[in-house]
SETOR-396561 format. One record per residue (C-alpha): residue in one letter; residue number from 1; x, y, z. Coordinates in steps of 0.25 Angstrom, whole numbers. Example, Ala and Ser with C-alpha at 12.3 -4.5 7.8 and 13.67 -1.06 7.14 Angstrom:
BEGIN
<"A"; 1; <49; -18; 31>>
<"S"; 2; <55; -4; 29>>
***
This chain:
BEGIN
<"X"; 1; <54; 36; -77>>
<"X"; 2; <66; 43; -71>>
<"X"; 3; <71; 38; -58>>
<"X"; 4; <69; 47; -46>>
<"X"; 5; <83; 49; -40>>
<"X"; 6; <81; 54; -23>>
<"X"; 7; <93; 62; -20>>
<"X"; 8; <92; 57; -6>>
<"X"; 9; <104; 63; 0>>
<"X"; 10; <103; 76; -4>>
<"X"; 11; <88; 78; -2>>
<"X"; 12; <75; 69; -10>>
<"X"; 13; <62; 75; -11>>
<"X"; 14; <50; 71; -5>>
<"X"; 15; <40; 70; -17>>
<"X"; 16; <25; 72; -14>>
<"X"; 17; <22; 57; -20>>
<"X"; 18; <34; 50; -8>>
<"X"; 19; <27; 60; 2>>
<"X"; 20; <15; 52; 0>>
<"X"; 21; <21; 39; -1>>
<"X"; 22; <28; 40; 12>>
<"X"; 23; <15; 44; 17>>
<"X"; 24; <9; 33; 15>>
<"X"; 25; <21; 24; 18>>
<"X"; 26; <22; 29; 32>>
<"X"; 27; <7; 28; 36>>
<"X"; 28; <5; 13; 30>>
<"X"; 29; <20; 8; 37>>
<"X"; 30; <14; 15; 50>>
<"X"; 31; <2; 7; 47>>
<"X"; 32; <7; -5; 43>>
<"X"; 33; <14; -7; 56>>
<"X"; 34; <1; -4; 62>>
<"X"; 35; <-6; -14; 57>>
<"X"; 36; <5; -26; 57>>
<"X"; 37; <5; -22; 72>>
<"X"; 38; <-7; -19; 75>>
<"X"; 39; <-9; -33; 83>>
<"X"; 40; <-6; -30; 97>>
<"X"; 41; <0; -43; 101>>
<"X"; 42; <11; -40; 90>>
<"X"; 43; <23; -40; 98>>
<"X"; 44; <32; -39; 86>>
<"X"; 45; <30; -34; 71>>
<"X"; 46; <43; -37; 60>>
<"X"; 47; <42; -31; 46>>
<"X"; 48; <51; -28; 35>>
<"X"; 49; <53; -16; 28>>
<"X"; 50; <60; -13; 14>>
<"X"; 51; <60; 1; 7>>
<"X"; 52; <67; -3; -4>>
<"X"; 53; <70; 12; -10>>
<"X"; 54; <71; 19; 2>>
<"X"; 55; <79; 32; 0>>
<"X"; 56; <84; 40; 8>>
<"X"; 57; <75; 41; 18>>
<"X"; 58; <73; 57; 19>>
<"X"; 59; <69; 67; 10>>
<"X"; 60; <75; 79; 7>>
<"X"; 61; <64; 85; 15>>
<"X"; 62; <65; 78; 28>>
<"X"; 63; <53; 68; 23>>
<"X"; 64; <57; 53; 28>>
<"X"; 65; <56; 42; 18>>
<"X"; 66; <53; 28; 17>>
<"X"; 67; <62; 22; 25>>
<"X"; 68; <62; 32; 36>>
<"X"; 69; <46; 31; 35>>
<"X"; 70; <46; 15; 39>>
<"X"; 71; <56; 19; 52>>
<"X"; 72; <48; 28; 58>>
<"X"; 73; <34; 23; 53>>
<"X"; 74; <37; 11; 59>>
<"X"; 75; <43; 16; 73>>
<"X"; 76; <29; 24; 74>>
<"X"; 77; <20; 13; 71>>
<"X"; 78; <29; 4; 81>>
<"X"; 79; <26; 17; 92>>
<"X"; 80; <12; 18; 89>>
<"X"; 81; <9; 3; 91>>
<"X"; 82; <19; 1; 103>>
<"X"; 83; <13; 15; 110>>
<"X"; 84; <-1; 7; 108>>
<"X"; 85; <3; -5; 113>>
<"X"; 86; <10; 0; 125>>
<"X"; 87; <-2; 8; 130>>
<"X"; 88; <-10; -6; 129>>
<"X"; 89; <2; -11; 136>>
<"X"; 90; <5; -23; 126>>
<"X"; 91; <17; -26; 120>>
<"X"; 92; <25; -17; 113>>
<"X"; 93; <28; -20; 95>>
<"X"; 94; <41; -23; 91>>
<"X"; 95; <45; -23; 76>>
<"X"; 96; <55; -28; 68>>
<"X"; 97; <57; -20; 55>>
<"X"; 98; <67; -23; 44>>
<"X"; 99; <69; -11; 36>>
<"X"; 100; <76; -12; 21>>
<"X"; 101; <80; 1; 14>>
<"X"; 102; <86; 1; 1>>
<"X"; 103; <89; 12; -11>>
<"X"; 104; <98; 9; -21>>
<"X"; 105; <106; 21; -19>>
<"X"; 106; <117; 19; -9>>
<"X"; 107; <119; 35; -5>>
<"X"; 108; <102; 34; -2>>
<"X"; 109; <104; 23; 8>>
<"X"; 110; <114; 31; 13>>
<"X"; 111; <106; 42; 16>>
<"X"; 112; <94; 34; 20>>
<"X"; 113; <103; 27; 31>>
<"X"; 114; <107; 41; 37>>
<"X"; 115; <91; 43; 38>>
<"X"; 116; <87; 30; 43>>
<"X"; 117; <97; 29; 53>>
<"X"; 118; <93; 41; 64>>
<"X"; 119; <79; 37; 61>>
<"X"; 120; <80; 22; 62>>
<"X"; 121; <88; 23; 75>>
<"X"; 122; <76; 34; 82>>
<"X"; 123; <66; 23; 77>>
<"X"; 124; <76; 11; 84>>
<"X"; 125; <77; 21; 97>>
<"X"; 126; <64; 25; 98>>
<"X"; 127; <56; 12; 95>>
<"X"; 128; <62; -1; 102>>
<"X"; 129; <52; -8; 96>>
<"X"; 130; <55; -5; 82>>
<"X"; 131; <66; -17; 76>>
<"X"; 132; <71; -11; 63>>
<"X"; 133; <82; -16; 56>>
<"X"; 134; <86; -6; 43>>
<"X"; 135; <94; -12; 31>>
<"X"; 136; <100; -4; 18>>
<"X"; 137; <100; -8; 5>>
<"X"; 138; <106; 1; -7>>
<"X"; 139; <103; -6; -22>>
<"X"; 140; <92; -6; -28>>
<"X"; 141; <78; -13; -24>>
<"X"; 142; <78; -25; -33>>
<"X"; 143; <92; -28; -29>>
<"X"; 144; <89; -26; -15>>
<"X"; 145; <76; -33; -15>>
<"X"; 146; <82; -47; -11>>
<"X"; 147; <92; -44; -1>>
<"X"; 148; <78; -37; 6>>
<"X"; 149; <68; -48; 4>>
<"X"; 150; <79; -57; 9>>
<"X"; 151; <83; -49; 23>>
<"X"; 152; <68; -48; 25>>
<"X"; 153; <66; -63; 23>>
<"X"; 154; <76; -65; 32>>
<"X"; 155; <71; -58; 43>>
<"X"; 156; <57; -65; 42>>
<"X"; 157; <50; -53; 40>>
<"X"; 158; <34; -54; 36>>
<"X"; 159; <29; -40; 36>>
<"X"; 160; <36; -33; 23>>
<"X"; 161; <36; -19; 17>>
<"X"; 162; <41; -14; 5>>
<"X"; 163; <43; 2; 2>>
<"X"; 164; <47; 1; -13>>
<"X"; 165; <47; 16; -17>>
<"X"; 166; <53; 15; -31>>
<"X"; 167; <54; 30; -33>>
<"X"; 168; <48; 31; -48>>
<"X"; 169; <56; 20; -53>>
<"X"; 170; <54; 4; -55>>
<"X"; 171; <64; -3; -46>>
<"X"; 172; <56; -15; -42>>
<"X"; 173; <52; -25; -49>>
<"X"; 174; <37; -30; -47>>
<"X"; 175; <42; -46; -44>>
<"X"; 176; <49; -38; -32>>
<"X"; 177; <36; -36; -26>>
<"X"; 178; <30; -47; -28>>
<"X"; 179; <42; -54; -19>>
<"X"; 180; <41; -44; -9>>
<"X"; 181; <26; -46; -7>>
<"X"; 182; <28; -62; -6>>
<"X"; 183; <40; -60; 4>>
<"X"; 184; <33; -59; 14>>
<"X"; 185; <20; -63; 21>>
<"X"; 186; <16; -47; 24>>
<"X"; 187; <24; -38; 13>>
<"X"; 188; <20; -26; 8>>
<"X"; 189; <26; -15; -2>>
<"X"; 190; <24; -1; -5>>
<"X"; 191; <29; 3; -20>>
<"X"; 192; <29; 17; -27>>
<"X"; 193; <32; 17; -42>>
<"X"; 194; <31; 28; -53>>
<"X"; 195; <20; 21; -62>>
<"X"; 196; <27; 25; -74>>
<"X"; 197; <40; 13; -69>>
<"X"; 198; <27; 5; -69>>
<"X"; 199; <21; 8; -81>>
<"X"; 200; <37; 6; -88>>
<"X"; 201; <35; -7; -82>>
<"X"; 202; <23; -12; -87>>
<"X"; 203; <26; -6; -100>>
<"X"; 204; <38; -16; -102>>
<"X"; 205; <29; -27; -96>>
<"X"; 206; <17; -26; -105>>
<"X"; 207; <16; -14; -112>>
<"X"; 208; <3; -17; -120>>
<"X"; 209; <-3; -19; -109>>
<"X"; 210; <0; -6; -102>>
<"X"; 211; <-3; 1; -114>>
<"X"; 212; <-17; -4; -114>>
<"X"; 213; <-19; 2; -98>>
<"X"; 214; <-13; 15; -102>>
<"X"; 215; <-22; 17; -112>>
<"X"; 216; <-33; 18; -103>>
<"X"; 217; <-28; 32; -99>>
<"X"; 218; <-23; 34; -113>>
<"X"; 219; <-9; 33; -112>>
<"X"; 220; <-1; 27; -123>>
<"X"; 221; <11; 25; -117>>
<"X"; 222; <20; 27; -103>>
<"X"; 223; <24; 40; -108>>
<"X"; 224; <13; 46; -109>>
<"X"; 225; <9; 44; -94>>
<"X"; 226; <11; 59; -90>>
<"X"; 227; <-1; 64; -96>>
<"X"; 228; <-12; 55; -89>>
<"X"; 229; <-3; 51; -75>>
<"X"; 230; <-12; 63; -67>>
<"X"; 231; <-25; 58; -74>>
<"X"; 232; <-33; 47; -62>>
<"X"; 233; <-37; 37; -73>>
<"X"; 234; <-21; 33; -76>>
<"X"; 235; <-21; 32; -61>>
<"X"; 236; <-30; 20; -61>>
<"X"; 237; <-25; 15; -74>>
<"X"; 238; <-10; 16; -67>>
<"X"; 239; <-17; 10; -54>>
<"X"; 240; <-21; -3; -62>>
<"X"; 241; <-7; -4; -67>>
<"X"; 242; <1; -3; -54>>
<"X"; 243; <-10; -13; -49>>
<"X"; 244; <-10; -22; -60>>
<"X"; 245; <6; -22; -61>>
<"X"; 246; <7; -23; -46>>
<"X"; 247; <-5; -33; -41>>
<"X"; 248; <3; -45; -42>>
<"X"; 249; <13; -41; -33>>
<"X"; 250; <5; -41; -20>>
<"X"; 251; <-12; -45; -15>>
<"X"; 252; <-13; -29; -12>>
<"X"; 253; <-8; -19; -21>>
<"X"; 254; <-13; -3; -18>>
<"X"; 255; <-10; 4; -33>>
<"X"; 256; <-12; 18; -29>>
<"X"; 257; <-5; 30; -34>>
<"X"; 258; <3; 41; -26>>
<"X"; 259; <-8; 52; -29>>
<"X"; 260; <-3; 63; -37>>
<"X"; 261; <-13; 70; -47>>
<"X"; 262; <-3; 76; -57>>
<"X"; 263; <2; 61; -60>>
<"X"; 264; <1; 47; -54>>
<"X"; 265; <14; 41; -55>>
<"X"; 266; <19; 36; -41>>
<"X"; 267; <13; 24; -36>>
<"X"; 268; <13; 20; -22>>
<"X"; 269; <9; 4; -23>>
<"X"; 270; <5; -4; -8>>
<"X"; 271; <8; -20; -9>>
<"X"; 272; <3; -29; 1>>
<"X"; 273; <-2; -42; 4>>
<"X"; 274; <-13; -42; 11>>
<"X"; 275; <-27; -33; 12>>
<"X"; 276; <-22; -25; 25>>
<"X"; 277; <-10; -19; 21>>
<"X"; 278; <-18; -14; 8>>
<"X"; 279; <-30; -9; 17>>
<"X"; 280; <-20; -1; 26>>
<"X"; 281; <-15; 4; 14>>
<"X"; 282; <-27; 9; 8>>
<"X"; 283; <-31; 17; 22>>
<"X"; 284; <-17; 22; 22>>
<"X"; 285; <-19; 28; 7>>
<"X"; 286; <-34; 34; 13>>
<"X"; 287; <-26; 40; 24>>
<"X"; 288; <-17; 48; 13>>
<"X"; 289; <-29; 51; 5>>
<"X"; 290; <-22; 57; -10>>
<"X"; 291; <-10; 51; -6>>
<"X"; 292; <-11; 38; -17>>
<"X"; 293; <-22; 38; -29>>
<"X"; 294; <-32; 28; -35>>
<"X"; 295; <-40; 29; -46>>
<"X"; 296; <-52; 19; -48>>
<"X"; 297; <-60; 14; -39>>
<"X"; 298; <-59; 16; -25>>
<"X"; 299; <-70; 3; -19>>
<"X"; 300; <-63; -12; -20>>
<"X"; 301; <-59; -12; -35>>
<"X"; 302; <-50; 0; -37>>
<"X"; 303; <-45; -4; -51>>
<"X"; 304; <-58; -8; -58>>
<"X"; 305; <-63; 3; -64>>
<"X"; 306; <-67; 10; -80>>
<"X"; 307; <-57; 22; -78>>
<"X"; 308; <-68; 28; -90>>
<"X"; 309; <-79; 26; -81>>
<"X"; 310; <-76; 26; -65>>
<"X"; 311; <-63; 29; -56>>
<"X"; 312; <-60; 40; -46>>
<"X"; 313; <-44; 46; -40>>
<"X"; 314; <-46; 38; -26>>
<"X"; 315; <-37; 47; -17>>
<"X"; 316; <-39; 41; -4>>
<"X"; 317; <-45; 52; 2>>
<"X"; 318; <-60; 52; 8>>
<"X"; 319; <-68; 54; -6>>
<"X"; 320; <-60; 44; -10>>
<"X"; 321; <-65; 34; 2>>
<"X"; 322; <-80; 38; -2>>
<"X"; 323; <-80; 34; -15>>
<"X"; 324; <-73; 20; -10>>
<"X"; 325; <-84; 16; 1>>
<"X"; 326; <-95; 19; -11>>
<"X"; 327; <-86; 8; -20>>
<"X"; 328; <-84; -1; -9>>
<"X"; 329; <-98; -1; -6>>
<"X"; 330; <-101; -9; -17>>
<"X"; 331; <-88; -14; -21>>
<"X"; 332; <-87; -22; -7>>
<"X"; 333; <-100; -31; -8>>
<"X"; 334; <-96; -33; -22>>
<"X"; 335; <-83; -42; -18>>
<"X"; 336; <-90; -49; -7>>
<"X"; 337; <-102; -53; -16>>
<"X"; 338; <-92; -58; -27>>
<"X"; 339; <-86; -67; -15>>
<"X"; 340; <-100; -72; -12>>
<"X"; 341; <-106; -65; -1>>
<"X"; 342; <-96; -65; 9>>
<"X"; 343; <-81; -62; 10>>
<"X"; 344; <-71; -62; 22>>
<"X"; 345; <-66; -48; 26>>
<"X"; 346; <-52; -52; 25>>
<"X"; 347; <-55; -58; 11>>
<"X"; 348; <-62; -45; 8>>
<"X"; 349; <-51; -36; 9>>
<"X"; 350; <-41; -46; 2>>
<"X"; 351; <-50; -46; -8>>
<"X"; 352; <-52; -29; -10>>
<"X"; 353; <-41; -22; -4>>
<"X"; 354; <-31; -24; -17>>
<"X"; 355; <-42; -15; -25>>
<"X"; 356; <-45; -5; -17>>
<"X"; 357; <-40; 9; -12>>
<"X"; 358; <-52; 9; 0>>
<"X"; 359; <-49; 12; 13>>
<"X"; 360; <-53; 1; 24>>
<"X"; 361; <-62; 9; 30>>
<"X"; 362; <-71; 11; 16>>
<"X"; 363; <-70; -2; 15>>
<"X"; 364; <-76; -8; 27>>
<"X"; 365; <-86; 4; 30>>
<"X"; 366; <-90; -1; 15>>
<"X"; 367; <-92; -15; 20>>
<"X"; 368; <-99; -10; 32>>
<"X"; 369; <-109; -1; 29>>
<"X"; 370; <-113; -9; 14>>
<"X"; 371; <-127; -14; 14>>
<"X"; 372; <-123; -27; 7>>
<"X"; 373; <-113; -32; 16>>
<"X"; 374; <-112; -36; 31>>
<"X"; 375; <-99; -40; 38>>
<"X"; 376; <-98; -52; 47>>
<"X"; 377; <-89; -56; 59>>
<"X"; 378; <-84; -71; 61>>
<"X"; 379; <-96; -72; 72>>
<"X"; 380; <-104; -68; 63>>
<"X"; 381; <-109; -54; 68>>
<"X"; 382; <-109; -41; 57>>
<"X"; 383; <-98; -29; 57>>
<"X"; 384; <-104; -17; 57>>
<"X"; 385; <-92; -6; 58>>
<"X"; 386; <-82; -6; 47>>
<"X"; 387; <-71; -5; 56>>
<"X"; 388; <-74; -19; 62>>
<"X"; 389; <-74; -27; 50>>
<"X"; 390; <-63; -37; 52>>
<"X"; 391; <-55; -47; 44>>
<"X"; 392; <-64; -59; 47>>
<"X"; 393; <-77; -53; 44>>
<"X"; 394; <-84; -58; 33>>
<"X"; 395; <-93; -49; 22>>
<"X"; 396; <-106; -52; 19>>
<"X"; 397; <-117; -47; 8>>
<"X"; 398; <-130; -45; 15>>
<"X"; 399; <-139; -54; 9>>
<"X"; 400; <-148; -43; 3>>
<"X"; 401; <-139; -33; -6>>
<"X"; 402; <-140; -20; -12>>
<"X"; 403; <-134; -25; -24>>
<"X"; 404; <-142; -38; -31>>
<"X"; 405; <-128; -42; -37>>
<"X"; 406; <-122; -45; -23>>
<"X"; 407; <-133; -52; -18>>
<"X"; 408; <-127; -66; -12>>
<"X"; 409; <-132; -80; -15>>
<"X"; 410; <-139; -86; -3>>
<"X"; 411; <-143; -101; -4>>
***
């Protein structure tokens, strides 16, 4: 594939698949914050953030990019909780941001400087409570990678993110993600691709093996893609190949397509460590309904599926979450009777999050309101609303099912 070139300084367009990205960029950043702050004796937060290829910062029509997005997404989020907190009259949050921007093209940092600066300097004035420390790099990723993973190690930082928007070409290598995921105790990464780098890729790796997936959607070879990229069956069959390539790189990889109909070529992937970041994710997709595409199943095993005989477009949208709570209904006693009859809540969601594209909210009501489970507190009482189940609840099977299969063994 072509490179894309952005002619930055004399105007880039802001194409319909970035406009959705950034969409959900902003609204998971603002989240994020939310949530790594949402414990109100928090007095201070420290996090690092890379955008390693940033651009220039504006589009040609105004529209703010990447870097520009994590300044002011994070100022409002440090308002919001600082306005909370000084209505309850508790102490106000401080945080300690390190922001790396990098592009390989000198003339773009250039420009992008002359965008971050009056921005950076409204957020400094008009947020005391916001620490943020902005450092420029101008070579590419891979070369800039170490000096990065260094400054940030230096700094003791814990809570990392990654904005690794390639721009339709392949400039980073997967054993680069895999370090940045065990740098630190909390990282995270957000990495769009064109599929086709990807599918060049695994050509050269294994091409037998390739050829055998593609063939499931009867394409021979790479160049004959465009005639099957708008059809929802090579969307599953490229979702299992992002995944498959991609799964041992982090615990939770999200494999979900930027939606467009007449071709799915960008992929928008979520990396994270641990089940939370994925959940807040997942309710952040629902929330942009048709802004990324699934196709397969839409209960707790996403890719298992006989493309010949089962799996729908899962678009996010409210259709899309009825057809999930009638999977989950019996998806979720499924996992807990192959456990035994009992499973941890935190061990639960471990366990299902990396497979499915449910909302947190379908879930629970799913646990609630099935007539084969029952939730349990620590004390020993039963949950009732799905809103309450916690973390260190335990879920049970009733000892009478509806199902004979997941019937328990009592001595």
């Amino acid at each position: 594939m072509v490179q894309k070139v952005y002619t930055w300084e004399s105007g880039a367009k802001l194409e319909p698949h970035t406009q959705r990205k950034h969409k959900i960029l902003a609204e998971y950043f603002r989240q994020y914050i939310r949530v790594r702050c949402g414990n109100p004796n928090q007095r201070r937060f420290r996090l690092a953030v890379v955008d390693g290829f940033a651009g220039g910062g504006r589009y040609a029509c105004g529209t703010r990019g990447s870097p520009l997005i994590f300044i002011e997404e994070l100022r409002a989020a440090i308002d919001e909780i600082n306005i909370n907190r000084a209505s309850q009259r508790m102490p106000l949050l401080v945080v300690d941001c390190l922001l790396l921007l990098n592009d390989a093209d000198p003339k773009v940092i250039k420009f992008l400087q002359s965008n971050v600066s009056p921005v950076l300097a409204e957020a400094r004035l008009g947020c005391p409570q916001l620490q943020l420390t902005v450092d420029y790099t101008d070579i590419p990723f891979e070369n800039a990678y170490p000096s990065m993973r260094e400054k940030i190690r230096a700094g003791g930082y814990q809570n990392v993110l990654f904005n690794l928007d390639q721009c339709g070409h392949s400039h980073v290598d997967p054993k680069t993600l895999i370090d940045i995921m065990s740098g630190a105790p909390s990282a995270e990464i957000f990495f769009t691709f064109v599929v086709d780098a990807l599918l060049t890729y695994l050509h050269k790796k294994d091409p037998a093996k390739l050829k055998r997936q593609l063939e499931g959607v009867g394409v021979t070879n790479i160049e004959a893609l465009e005639e099957v990229q708008s059809n929802p069956v090579w969307l599953g069959t490229a979702e299992k190949l992002v995944f498959g390539t991609l799964q041992g790189c982090a615990k939770f990889v999200s494999p979900f397509s930027i939606h467009n109909p007449k071709g799915w070529r960008y992929w928008l992937i979520h990396l994270a460590g641990n089940h939370r970041a994925r959940q807040v994710y997942n309710d952040v997709l629902h929330a942009n309904a048709s802004s990324q595409a699934h196709f397969g199943r839409s209960g707790l095993n996403m890719l298992s599926y006989n493309p010949d005989k089962e799996g729908v477009l899962y678009l996010f949208e409210q259709d899309d979450r009825i057809a999930a709570r009638e999977e989950l209904m019996n998806d979720i006693p499924s996992v807990i009777a192959r456990a035994g009859d009992t499973m941890g809540v935190m061990e639960f969601y471990e366990t299902v999050y990396n497979l499915t594209p449910a909302h947190n909210g379908d879930i629970n009501s799913a646990i609630i309101d099935n007539p084969d489970l029952e939730v349990m507190t620590e004390t020993g009482g039963g949950r009732r609303h799905a809103h309450t189940i916690h973390v260190t609840d335990t879920i049970r099977l009733k000892s009478q099912t509806s199902f004979p299969f997941l019937l328990p063994r009592r001595e």
